[in-house]
Structures are given as structure tokens and as C-alpha cells.
C-alpha positions in Angstrom: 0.0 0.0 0.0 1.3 3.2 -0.8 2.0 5.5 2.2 -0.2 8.6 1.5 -0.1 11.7 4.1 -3.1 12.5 6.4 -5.6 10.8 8.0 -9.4 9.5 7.4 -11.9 10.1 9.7 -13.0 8.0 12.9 -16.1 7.2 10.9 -18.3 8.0 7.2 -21.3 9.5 9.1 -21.9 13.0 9.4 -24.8 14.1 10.2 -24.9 14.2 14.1 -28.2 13.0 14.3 -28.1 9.4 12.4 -28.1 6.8 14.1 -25.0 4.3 13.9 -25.5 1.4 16.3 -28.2 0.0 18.1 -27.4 -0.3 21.7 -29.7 -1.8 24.2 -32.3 -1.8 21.7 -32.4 1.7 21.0 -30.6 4.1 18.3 -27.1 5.5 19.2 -26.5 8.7 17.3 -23.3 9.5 15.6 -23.6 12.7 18.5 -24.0 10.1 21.0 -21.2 8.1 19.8 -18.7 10.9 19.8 -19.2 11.9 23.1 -18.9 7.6 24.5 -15.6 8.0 22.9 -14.6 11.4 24.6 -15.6 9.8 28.1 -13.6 6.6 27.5 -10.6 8.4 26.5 -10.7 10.6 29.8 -10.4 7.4 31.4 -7.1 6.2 29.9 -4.0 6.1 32.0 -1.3 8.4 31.2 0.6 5.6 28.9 0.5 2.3 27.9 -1.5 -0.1 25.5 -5.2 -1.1 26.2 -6.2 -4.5 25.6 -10.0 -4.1 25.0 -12.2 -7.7 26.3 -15.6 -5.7 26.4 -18.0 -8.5 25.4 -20.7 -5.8 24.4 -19.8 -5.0 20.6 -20.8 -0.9 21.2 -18.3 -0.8 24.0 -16.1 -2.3 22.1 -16.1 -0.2 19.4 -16.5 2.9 21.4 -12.9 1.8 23.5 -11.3 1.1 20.0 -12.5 4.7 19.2 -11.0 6.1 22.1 -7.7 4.0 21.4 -6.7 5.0 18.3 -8.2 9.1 18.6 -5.6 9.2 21.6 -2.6 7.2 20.0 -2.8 4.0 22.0 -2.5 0.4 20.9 -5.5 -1.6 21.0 -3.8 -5.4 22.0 -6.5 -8.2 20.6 -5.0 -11.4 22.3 -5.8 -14.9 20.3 -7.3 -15.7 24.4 -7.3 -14.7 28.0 -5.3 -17.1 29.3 -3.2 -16.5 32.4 -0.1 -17.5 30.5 -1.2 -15.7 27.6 -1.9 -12.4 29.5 1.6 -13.1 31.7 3.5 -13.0 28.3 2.2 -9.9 27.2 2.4 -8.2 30.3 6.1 -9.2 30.2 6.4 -7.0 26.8 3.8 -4.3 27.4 4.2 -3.1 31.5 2.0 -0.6 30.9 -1.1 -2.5 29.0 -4.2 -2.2 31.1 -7.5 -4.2 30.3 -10.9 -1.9 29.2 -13.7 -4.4 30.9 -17.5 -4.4 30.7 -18.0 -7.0 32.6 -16.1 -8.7 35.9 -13.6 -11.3 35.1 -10.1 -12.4 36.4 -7.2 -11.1 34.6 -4.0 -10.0 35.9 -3.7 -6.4 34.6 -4.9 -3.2 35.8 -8.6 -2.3 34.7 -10.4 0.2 33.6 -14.0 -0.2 33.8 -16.1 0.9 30.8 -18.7 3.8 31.9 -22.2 3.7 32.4 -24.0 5.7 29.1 -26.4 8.1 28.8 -29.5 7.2 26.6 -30.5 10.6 25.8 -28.5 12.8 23.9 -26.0 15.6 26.1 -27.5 18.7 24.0 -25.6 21.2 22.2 -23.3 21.6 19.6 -22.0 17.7 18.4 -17.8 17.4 19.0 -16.5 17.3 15.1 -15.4 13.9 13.6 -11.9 13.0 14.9 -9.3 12.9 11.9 -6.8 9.8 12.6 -3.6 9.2 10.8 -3.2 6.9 8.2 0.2 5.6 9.2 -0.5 5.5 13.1 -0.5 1.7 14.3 -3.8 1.2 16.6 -4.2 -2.7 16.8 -2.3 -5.6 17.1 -4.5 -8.7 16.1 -3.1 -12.1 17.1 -3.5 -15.4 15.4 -5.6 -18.1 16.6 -3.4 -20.9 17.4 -5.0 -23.2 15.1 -1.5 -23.7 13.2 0.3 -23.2 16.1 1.6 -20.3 18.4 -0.6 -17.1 18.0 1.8 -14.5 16.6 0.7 -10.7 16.8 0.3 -8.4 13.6 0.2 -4.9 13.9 -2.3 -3.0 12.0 -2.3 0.9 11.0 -5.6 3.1 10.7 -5.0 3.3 7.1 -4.9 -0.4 6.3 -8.3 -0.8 8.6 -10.3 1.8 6.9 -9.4 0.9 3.7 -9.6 -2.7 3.9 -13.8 -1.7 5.6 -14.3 0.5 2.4 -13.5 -2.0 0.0 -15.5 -4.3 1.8 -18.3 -2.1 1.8 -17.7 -1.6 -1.7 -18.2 -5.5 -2.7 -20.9 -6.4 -0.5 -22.8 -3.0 -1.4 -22.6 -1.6 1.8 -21.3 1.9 0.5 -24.3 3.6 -0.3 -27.7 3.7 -0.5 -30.0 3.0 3.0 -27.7 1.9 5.8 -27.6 -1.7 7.0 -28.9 -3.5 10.2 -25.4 -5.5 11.1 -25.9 -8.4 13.5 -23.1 -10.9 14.2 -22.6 -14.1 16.1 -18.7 -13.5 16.3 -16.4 -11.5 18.5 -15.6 -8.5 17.7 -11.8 -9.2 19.1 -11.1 -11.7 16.2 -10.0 -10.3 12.9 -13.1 -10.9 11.3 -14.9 -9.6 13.8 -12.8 -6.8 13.7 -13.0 -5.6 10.1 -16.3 -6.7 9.5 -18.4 -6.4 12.7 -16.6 -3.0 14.2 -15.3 -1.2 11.1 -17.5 -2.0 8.8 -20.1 -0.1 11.3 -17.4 2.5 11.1 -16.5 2.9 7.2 -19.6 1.4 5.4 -23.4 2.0 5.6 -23.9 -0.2 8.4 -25.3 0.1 12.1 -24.1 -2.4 14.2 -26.3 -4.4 17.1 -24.4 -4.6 19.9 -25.0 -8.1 21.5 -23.1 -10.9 20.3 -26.0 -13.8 20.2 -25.1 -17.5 20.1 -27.5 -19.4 20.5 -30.4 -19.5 17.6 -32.8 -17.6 20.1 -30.7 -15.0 20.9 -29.8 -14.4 16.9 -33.6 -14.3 15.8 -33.9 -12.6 18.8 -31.5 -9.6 17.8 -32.0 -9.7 14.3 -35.8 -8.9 15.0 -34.9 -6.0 17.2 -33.0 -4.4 14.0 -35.2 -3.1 11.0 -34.2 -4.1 7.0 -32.1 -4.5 5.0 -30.3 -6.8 7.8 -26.8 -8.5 7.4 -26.1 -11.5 9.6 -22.4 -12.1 9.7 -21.2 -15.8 11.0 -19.5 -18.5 10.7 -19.8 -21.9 9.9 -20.6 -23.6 13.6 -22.8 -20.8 14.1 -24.7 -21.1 10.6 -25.2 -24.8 11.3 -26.6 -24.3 14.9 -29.3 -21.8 12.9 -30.1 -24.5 10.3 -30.4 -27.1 12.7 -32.8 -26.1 15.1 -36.1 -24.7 15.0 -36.1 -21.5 15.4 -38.2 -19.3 12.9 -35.5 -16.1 11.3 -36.7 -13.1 10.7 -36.2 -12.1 6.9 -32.5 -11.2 6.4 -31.1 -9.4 3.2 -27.7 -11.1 3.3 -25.3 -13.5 5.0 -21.7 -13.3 5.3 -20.0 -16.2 6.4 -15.9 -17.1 7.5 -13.6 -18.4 9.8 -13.7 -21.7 8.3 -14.4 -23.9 4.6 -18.3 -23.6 4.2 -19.5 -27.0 3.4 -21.4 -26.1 -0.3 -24.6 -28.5 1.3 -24.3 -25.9 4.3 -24.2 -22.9 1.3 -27.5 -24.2 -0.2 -29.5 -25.2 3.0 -28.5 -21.5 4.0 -29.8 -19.7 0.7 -33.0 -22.2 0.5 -33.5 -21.8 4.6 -32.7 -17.7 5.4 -34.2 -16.6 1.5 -31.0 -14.4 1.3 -27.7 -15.0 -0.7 -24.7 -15.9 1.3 -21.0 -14.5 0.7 -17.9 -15.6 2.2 -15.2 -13.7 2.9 -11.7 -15.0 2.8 -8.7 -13.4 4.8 -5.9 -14.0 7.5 -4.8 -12.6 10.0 -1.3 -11.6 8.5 -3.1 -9.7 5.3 -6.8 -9.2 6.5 -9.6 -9.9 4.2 -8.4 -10.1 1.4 -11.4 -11.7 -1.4 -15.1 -13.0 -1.6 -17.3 -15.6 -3.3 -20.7 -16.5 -3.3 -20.5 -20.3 -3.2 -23.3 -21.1 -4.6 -22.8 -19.4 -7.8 -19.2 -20.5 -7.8 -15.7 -21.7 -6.3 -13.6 -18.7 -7.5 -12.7 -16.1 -5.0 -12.7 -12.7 -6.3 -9.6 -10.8 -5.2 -11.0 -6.8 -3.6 -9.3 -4.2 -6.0 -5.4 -3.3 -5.7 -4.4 -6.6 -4.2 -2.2 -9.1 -6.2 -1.2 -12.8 -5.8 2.0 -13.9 -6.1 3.8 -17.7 -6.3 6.0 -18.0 -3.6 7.2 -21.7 -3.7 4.3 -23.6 -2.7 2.3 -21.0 -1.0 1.4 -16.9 -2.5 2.3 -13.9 -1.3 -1.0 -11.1 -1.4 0.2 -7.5 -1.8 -0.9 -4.6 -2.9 -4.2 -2.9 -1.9 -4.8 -2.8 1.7 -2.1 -4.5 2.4 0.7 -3.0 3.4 3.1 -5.2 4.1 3.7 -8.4 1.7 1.9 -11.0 3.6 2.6 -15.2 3.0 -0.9 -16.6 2.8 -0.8 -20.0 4.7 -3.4 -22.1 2.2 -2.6 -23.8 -0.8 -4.1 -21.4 -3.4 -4.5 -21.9 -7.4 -4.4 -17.9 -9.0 -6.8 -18.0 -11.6 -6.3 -15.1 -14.1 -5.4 -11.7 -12.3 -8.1 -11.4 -9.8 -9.2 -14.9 -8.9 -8.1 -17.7 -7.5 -9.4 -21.1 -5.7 -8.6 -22.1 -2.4 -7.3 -25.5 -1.7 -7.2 -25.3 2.0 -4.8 -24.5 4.2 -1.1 -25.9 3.8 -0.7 -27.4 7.4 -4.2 -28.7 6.9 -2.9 -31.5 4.5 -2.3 -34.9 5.8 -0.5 -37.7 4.6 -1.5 -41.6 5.4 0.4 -44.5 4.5 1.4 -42.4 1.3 -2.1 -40.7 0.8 -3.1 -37.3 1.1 -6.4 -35.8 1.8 -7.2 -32.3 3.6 -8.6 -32.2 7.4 -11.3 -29.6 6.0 -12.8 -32.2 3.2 -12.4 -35.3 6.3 -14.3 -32.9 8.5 -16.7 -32.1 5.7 -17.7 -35.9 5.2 -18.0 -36.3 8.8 -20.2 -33.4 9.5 -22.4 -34.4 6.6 -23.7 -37.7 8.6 -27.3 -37.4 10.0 -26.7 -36.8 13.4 -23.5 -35.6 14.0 -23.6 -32.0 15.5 -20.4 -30.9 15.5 -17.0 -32.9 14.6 -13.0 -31.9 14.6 -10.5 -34.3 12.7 -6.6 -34.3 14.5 -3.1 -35.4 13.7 -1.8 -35.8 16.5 2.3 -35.2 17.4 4.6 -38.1 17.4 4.5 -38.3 21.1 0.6 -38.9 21.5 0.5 -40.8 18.0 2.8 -43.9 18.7 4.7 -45.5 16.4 2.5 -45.5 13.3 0.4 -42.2 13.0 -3.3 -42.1 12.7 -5.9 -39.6 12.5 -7.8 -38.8 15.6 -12.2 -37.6 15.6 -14.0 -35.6 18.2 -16.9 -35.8 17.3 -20.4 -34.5 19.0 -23.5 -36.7 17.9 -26.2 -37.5 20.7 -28.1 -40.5 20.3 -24.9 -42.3 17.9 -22.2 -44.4 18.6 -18.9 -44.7 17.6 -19.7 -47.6 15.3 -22.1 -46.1 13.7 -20.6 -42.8 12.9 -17.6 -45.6 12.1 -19.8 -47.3 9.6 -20.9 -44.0 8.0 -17.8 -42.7 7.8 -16.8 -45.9 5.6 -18.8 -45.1 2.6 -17.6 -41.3 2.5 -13.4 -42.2 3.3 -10.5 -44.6 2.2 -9.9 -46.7 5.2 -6.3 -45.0 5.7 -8.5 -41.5 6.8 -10.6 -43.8 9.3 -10.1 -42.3 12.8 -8.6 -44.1 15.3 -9.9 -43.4 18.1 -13.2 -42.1 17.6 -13.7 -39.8 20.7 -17.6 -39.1 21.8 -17.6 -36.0 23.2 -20.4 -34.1 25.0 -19.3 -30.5 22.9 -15.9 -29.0 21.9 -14.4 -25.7 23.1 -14.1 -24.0 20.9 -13.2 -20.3 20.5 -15.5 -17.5 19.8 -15.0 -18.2 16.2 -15.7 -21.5 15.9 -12.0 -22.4 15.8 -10.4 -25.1 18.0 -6.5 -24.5 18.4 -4.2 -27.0 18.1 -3.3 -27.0 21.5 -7.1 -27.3 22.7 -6.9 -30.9 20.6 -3.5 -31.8 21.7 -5.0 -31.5 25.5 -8.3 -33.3 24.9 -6.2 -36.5 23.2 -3.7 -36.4 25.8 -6.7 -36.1 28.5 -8.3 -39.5 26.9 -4.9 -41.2 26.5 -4.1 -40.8 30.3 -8.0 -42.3 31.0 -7.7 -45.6 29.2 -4.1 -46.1 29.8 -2.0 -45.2 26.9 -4.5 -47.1 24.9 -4.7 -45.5 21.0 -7.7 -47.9 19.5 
């Protein structure tokens, strides 16, 4: 990306009246707005970087706001965990924690304030002007390949990744958007298209975060039309699956994982609204879209460019302003499209054949029954002598040698788990993801139950 003096603005909106989230079930003004950030910032200390874990998506966005207007690093950890929160703290002595909610966490605090619903009166404050070049975030990875490692993202990159999302879904003009999403806003997804898409496109974001299909019909009823749900895969599936009736949506965008294309037509046919994904990594951001039920080609968002780099691409251009090694296995198709083979780590090798975990855990999800499922490779030191691929898999009411059996007529033999492992749900993240240290736990917790055993 080319550096370009100046700064954009905090947000698109300007008249001081319109509304630009719905908090607690009411309109929050672009007025209103202005002045939550102004009373967050007051509150920061006089230095150090804020790691933001409000759960409520308005305070989040309000305490990223208030970050970058007053120069301070937003720190978006992959998790909470003590050891996690210990390591940072080692680099950042300074970092405190902006909270909405009471939770143990070894950093200073700083409680987010109670807001006003009415509007203060008088004159708005103007629209804050931010530099392009000043660093506000630093997103971490996952951990589903491994360690999480922290990227550090600039104002400039962030708005104009939003507006060129905007610009593809068609979210840049016309009647804003109701915006409801099932996904944190602390994950880079939920980042760029929960919290600045609210900031840089059409859109007014809800603040909850629902999970459960009740709590999503729930919120997307409280919003008026044209409505976007934004989701992922786990979350789509619970929708589809249960009962619940939907209110009428206008759009879906779905990441985080490979959508299933049965998943991609049950959602059209079921929510009567087309579906997009959006593909992207940490490292680079979002980076392209599809619709996958019109096709498997990823469009590529204007400016950015693929590259071969050995067995893997490098994306550039754009957005993005650093060069960034994209960590799937990707076929460039002409100079804006490509298709996605999954992710490079994601390929396994069995007695000399290879399959993907995505297409194993695709098969296995599509058996009647099975509610949610995870496929592992486990280390040499949990594997044994001869490696084999490890389930956990979530079906009431099946056993093991049924979803055995089933699995049979989708697999070669060689991708056959062994062990199956029944489990009553997985913890997953946020997301949807499950890092590889979350599997490498559960398989070491069932090997120490049956004694070592691996069948």
C-alpha cells in the first residue's frame, strides 16, 4: 500500500443525528457516539496499551475509538489465558485491560462507563481525523496452526480494507444496513467486518453478540431491514439445525472456516437471502469473496495481487501493506481470482495418501446426526509409532460404530479415525476455531483415561 499523508476520519457518518449502532435496543447517534468515545478516552491512564475484552460490541467499538483518537494500541490477544496475559504483560508493562463485565485477569482495569441514553444537547464534538500511518491494533493469530503470533495493524490499512469491503458487499451507499453478528468483535473478522464496517460502510451495528439461535432471531428482529447476519460456519449450522423461525435477512456473510457447499444451499434455500464468504488472514486481513453457490472462485478486492512463492502466495498490494505469505494452498486463476485448496498445514499424509482435514471434517459433519466434529493429527509423542488420525466428534443419540460405519462409505480406510472420541461438545473459541493446543489437550486427557490405549 502506498504510504499517503493524512488521516481519514473516525467514521463515514456525518450528520450528528443518524443513528450508527443499536445499543440496548435503542438508536445510538453519531452525536451520542462521539461523546462515549470522549468519556472513554478521559479514562485512559497516562501511557500504555489497552487490551479491549468488552463483550458488548458498542463498547467495544467505542474503546477502540478512544484508542486510536488518543494514539494507543488496542492489544486483541488470540485468548485470555493466564499464561497468555503473563506474556504480554512481560512486553507491554504498561497495558491495562478496558472491561464491561467482571472477570479475572491480571492487569490493571479500567471499567467501561455507564452511558447516557438521551442525547448531552448542544453543539456535536466534530469527527476526529486519525492518521493513516499511526499503528492502533495488534491482532493475534488463533493458534490453530500453532503459536498465535501478533500483527500490527495501522488506521490506514483498517479503513481501507472496511471500504473496499463495503464496496463488494454494497454496503457503501444507498439506506444503511442493520449489522448483527454471532462472532467477536476481538477476532480479525470480527474486527473488520463487525466494528469497522459499522465505522466505514453503511452499516449500524447491534451490539449483542447472540449464540445461540434464540438470541440471533432474537436480535435480528430487534433491527429493521435491509439486515446483514455475519457468521461462521458452527454458528450457521446451529441456525439451520434447530427450530427457530429467522426473521427475513437481506444477506449472510459467512468465515472463519471452509463452508461446506450443502451448508451454502440449505443456508440460501432456509434464510431466502444470498450468502458470501469472505476469505482473509490474520497476516493480510480480508483479502477476497465468493458466493459459493454461484461458484468456487474467490474474487480478489481491488489493488491486491497474488503472487507464487514456492508452494504458498504472497497477497500485496491494496490494503495491504506489508507483503503477507498466505498459509493455504491457493491456485491464482487469471489476475483477480483464485481457488482455495485449503490451508497448507491442513494436508495430511496416510500410509502415502493425502487428503485435507477440511474435506475429512466435511464428510464427517455431513452424517445425520452428528452435530459438530473436529479431525486431528496428533504429534509423534501422543501418535505412537505409526500415525493415525484422531475424531472428536459431537452426535447424541450415535455411537462410535455407527458414525464408524458411515464414515466408511464417505473415506478410504487409511483416513478412518482411530480413536473415535464421543464427546459431549468442543471448546471451541469465539469463532468457531479449535486451536491445536485445545486438541492436543483433549487427546492427551483421553490417553491418560484408558491407559496409553490409541484404538
Amino acid at each position: 500500500m502506498t504510504r499517503v499523508l493524512g488521516g481519514a476520519p473516525l467514521t463515514i457518518a456525518t450528520d450528528p443525528s443518524e443513528a450508527l449502532a443499536f445499543y440496548r435496543e435503542a438508536p445510538r447517534s453519531l452525536a451520542q457516539f462521539l461523546g462515549d468515545v470522549a468519556d472513554v478516552t478521559a479514562l485512559w491512564p497516562s501511557r500504555g496499551a489497552i487490551l479491549n475484552a468488552c463483550t458488548d460490541r458498542y463498547h467495544f467499538l467505542v474503546g477502540l475509538a478512544a484508542a486510536a483518537v488518543a494514539g494507543r494500541m488496542t492489544i486483541l490477544p488470540a485468548s485470555h489465558a493466564a499464561e497468555t496475559i503473563k506474556s504480554l504483560r512481560a512486553r507491554l508493562p504498561d497495558m491495562h485491560c478496558l472491561a464491561d463485565s467482571d472477570f479475572a485477569i491480571a492487569l490493571p482495569m479500567v471499567r467501561f462507563p455507564p452511558l447516557g441514553r438521551e442525547d448531552r444537547g448542544g453543539p456535536a464534538p466534530p469527527v476526529p481525523s486519525i492518521p493513516l500511518d499511526r499503528p492502533v491494533v495488534t491482532v493475534f493469530t488463533s493458534g490453530t496452526t500453532g503459536t498465535p503470533v501478533g500483527h500490527v495493524k495501522t488506521w490506514g490499512s483498517l479503513v481501507a480494507g472496511a471500504r473496499a469491503e463495503a464496496a463488494r458487499l454494497g454496503l457503501d451507499d444507498g439506506p444503511r444496513w442493520s449489522l448483527v453478528a454471532t462472532v467477536p468483535p476481538q477476532h480479525m473478522y470480527g474486527l473488520e467486518s463487525s466494528v469497522m464496517l459499522g465505522l466505514h460502510g453503511r452499516v449500524r451495528l447491534h451490539n449483542a453478540r447472540p449464540f445461540y439461535p434464540e438470541d440471533i432471531a432474537r436480535a435480528l428482529a430487534a433491527v429493521p431491514r435491509p439486515r446483514l447476519l455475519v457468521t461462521s460456519p458452527v454458528h450457521l449450522r446451529a441456525l439451520l439445525t434447530s427450530a427457530v423461525a429467522t426473521p427475513a435477512l437481506d444477506a449472510v456473510l459467512c468465515a472463519t472456516a471452509p463452508l461446506p457447499q450443502v451448508l451454502a444451499e440449505e443456508a440460501e434455500r432456509r434464510l431466502r437471502a444470498p450468502l458470501y464468504e469472505i476469505y482473509g488472514a490474520t497476516e493480510a486481513g480480508q483479502i477476497a469473496t465468493r458466493r459459493p453457490t454461484h461458484s468456487d472462485l474467490w474474487a480478489l478486492f481491488p489493488g491486491l495481487v497474488l503472487e507464487a512463492c514456492g508452494v504458498s502466495c504472497v497477497v500485496r498490494g491494496g490494503h495491504v501493506e506489508t507483503p503477507a505469505v498466505l498459509g493455504d494452498i491457493i491456485e491464482p486463476h487469471g489476475p483477480h481470482g483464485f481457488r482455495l485448496h485449503g490451508r497448507g498445514t491442513d494436508i495430511v499424509n496416510v500410509a502415502g495418501k493425502r487428503s485435507s482435514i477440511a474435506f475429512l471434517e466435511q464428510q464427517l459433519l455431513a452424517i445425520p446426526g452428528v452435530v459438530d466434529g473436529a479431525f486431528y493429527m496428533p504429534d509423534e509423542d501422543l501418535a505412537g509409532p505409526v500415525a493415525r488420525l484422531t475424531a472428536f466428534v459431537v452426535a447424541p443419540g450415535l455411537t462410535a460404530a455407527a458414525i464408524e460405519t458411515a464414515l466408511r462409505a464417505r473415506l478410504d480406510p487409511v483416513f478412518l479415525p482411530r480413536p473415535l472420541i464421543l464427546v459431549d461438545a468442543l471448546p471451541r473459541l469465539a469463532t468457531g476455531k479449535l486451536p491445536l493446543e485445545t486438541m492436543r489437550t483433549l487427546l492427551a486427557a483421553r490417553t491418560r483415561h484408558v491407559g496409553g490405549g490409541h484404538g
